[in-house]
C-alpha positions in Angstrom: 102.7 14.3 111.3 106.4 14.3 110.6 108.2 15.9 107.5 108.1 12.5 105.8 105.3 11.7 105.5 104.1 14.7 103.9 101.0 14.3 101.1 100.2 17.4 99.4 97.7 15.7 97.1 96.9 12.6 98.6 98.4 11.1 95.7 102.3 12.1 95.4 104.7 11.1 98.7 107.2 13.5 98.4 109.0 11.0 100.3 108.5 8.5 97.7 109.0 10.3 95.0 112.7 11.2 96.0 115.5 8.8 94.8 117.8 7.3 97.3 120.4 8.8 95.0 119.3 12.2 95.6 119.1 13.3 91.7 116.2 14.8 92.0 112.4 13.2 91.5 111.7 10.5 89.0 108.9 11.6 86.2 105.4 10.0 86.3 105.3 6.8 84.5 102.8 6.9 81.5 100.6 4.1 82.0 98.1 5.2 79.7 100.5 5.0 76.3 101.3 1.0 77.0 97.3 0.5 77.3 97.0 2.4 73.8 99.6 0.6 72.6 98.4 -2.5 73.6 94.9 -1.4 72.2 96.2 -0.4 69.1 97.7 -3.8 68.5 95.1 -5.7 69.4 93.2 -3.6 66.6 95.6 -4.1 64.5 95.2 -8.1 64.2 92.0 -8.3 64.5 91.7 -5.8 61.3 94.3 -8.2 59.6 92.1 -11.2 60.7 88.9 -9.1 59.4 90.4 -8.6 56.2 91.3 -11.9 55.5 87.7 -13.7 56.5 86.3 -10.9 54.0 88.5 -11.7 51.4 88.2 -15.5 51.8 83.9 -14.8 51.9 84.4 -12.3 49.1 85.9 -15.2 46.9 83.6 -17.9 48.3 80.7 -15.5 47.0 82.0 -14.6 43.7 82.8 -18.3 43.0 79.6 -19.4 44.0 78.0 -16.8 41.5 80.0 -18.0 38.5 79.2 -21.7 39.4 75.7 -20.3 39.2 76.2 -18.8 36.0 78.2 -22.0 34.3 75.5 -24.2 35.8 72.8 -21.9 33.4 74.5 -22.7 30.4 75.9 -19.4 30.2 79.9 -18.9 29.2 81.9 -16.8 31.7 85.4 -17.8 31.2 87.4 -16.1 28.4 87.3 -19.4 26.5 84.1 -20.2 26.9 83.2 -18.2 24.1 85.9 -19.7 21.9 83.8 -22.9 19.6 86.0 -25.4 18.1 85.2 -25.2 14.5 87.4 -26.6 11.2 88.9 -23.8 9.6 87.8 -24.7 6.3 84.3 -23.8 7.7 85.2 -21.1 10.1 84.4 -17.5 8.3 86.3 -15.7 11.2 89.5 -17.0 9.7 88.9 -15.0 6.5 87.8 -11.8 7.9 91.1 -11.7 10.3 92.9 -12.5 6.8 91.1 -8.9 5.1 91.7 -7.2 8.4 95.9 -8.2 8.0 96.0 -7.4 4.0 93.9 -4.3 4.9 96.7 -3.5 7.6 99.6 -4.2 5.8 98.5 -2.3 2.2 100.3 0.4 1.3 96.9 2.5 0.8 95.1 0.3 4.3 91.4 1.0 4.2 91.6 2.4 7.6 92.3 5.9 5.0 89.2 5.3 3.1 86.8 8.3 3.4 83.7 7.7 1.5 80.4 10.3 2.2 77.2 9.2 -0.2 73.9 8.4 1.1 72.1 8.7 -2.1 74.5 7.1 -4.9 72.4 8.7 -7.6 73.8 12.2 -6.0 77.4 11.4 -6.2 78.1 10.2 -10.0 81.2 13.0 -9.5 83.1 10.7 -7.2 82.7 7.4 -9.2 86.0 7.6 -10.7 88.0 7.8 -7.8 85.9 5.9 -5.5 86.9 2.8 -8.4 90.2 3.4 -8.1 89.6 2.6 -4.4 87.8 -0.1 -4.6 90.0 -1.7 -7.6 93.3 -1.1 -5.6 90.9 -3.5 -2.5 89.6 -6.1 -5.2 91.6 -8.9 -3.1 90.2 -8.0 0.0 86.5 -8.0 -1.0 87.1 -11.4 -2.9 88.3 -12.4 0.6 85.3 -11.5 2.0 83.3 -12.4 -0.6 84.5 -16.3 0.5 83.9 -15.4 4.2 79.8 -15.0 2.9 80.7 -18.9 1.7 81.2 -20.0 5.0 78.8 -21.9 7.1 80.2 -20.7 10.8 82.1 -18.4 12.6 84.7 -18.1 15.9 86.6 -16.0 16.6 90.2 -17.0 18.2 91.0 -14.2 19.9 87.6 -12.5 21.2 89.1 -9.6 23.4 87.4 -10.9 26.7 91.0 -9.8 28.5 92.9 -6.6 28.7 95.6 -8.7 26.8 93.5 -9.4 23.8 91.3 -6.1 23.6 92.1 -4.3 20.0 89.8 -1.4 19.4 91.9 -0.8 16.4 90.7 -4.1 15.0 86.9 -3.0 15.4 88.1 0.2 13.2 89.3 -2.0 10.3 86.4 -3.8 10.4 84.0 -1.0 10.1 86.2 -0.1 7.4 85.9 -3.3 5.2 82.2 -2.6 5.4 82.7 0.9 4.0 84.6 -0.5 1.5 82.2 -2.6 0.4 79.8 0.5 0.3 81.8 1.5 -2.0 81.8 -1.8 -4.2 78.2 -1.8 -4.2 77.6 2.1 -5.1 80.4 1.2 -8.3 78.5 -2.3 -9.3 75.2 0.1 -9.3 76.6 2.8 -11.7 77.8 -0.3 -13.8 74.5 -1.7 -14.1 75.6 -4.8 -11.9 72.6 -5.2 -10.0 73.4 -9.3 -9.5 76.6 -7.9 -7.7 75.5 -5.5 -5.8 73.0 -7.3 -4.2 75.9 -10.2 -3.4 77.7 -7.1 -1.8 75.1 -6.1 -0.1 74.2 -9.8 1.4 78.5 -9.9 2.1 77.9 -6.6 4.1 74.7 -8.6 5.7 76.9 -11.3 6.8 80.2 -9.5 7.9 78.4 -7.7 9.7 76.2 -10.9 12.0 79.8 -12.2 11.9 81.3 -9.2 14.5 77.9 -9.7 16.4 78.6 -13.0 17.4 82.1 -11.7 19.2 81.0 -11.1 23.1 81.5 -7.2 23.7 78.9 -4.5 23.9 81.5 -2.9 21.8 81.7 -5.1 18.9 77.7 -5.6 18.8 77.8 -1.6 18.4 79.9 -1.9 15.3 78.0 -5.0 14.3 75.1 -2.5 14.1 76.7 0.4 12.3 78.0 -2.4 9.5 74.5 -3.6 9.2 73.6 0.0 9.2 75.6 0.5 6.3 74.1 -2.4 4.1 70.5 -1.2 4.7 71.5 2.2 3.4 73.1 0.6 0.7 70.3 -1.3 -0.2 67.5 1.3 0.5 69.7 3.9 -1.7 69.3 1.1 -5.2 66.3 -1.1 -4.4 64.4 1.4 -6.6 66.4 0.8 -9.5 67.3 -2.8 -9.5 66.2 -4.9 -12.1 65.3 -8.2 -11.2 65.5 -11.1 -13.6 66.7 -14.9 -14.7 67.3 -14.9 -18.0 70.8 -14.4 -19.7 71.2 -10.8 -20.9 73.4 -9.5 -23.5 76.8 -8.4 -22.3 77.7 -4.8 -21.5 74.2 -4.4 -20.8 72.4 -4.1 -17.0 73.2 -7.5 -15.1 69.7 -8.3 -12.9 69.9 -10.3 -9.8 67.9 -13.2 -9.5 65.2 -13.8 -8.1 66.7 -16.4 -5.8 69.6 -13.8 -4.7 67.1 -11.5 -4.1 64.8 -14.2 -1.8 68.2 -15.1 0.0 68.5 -11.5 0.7 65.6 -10.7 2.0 65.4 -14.1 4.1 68.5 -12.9 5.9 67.4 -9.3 6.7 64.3 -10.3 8.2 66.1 -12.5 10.9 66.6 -10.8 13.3 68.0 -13.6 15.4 71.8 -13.0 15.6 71.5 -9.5 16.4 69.1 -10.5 19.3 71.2 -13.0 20.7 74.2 -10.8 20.1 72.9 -8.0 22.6 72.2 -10.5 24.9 75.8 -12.1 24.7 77.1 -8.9 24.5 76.2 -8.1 28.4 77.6 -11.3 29.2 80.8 -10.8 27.5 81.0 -7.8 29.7 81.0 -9.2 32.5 83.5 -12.0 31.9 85.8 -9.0 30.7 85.2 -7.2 34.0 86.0 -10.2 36.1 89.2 -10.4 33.9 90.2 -6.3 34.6 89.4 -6.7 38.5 92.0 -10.0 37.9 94.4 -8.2 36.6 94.4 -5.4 38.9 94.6 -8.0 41.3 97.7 -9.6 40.0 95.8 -13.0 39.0 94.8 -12.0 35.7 95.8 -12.9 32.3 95.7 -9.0 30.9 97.7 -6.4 30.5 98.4 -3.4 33.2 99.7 -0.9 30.2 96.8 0.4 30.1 96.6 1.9 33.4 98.4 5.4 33.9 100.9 4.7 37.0 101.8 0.9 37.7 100.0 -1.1 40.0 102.6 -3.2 42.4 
């Protein structure tokens, strides 16, 4: 063998490996970072192809299980809950009228703080809890005409992050304390034929929130109702019942036919049934809405979140 052809690993020529420009030997050529690379990119669009079948399927799915759901007669859709009714029949109307008087009062009964389960405990408090409810008398005639009214929609039902106002549930349950506190004056009056009326306006308000679609509005639908039982179970003792005409400044009965209206709507127990059940579905049109929104195709609002969302 002669000097050039040399192999001192059967791999390397020496020879070979020498430039003809004698500047010394060239380095190894790394073959195996182009196949990486190439392998990298090839996983790289098929991950990009993955993702976008998924998320075509993903939609394909979801749409296919709201069709479902519309096809069942159930509402899905924000405004599917939404029931054209005329406004002069439409009860919803009045109680967002005592929520914006209630808002915009100087003494708003959001600061109402009233504390009496037994009104025959609490004769103390009867002069300022009138003052109270004196200072509201326009609000509880306001909901007084809600009671009149044979139906109830609600415009904006909170089913996106846009419309959601907590604060709104907390006026309501304040209206119905406020009426609490009507019916625990009319029954130190003697007013028994009002306070039952109250009472049946608390009955009503109260079915009225439980037919808005969120597991959050049913729950204050039930503390309202809550609220009226009490009411009633704290007088019912002591109310006088009776249809003839009594002499005035003496004890006002309720009638006989208040009192059978009364009891007719306590013992249905309809709306609050169907209200638990369209409470579940409201949450789950208000989920699809917040998965929307994060996804930029929504109709809420991202203020919620604590960082922004590009």
């Amino acid at each position: 063998m002669n000097g050039q052809g040399n192999h001192i690993d059967g791999v390397t020529n020496l020879h070979d490996a020498v430039p003809e420009d004698g500047h010394g030997p060239i380095p190894p050529r790394f073959w195996w970072l182009k196949r990486i690379s190439i392998g990298l990119g090839v996983l790289l669009v098929g991950l990009v192809v993955l993702r976008l079948w998924w998320g075509w399927e993903a939609d394909r799915r979801l749409q296919a299980e709201i069709d479902r759901i519309i096809a069942a007669g159930e509402p899905f859709y924000p405004e599917d809950y939404v029931k054209a009714i005329p406004d002069q029949q439409n009860a919803a109307l009045l109680y967002d009228e005592a929520v914006t008087v209630s808002n915009a009062s100087a003494n708003p009964v959001a600061k109402i703080i009233f504390i009496c389960s037994d009104f025959r405990s609490c004769p103390e408090i009867l002069a300022d809890v009138r003052r109270v409810v004196e200072n509201q008398r326009g609000i509880l005639r306001i909901l007084r005409r809600a009671r009149g009214r044979s139906n109830v929609s609600w415009k904006s039902v909170g089913m996106t992050m846009a419309t959601f106002n907590p604060g709104d549930l907390s006026t309501h349950r304040k209206l119905s304390k406020l009426m609490h506190m009507s019916a625990f004056c009319d029954f130190h009056d003697g007013n028994h034929d009002e306070l039952i009326a109250t009472v049946h306006d608390m009955i009503v308000h109260a079915e009225s929130l439980s037919s808005r679609p969120r597991l959050v509005d049913f729950l204050v639908a039930w503390a309202c109702a809550s609220m009226a039982r009490q009411a009633l179970q704290a007088t019912v003792a002591d109310i006088a019942i009776g249809d003839a005409a009594v002499q005035p400044n003496a004890v006002q009965p309720a009638t006989r036919r208040q009192m059978m209206e009364l009891m007719a709507r306590l013992l249905n127990e309809e709306p609050m049934r169907s209200s638990l059940v369209r409470s579940f579905q409201g949450e789950r049109t208000f989920a699809y809405d917040l998965v929307q929104t994060i996804a930029g195709t929504g109709t809420g609002s991202m203020a919620w979140l604590p960082v922004s969302v590009p």
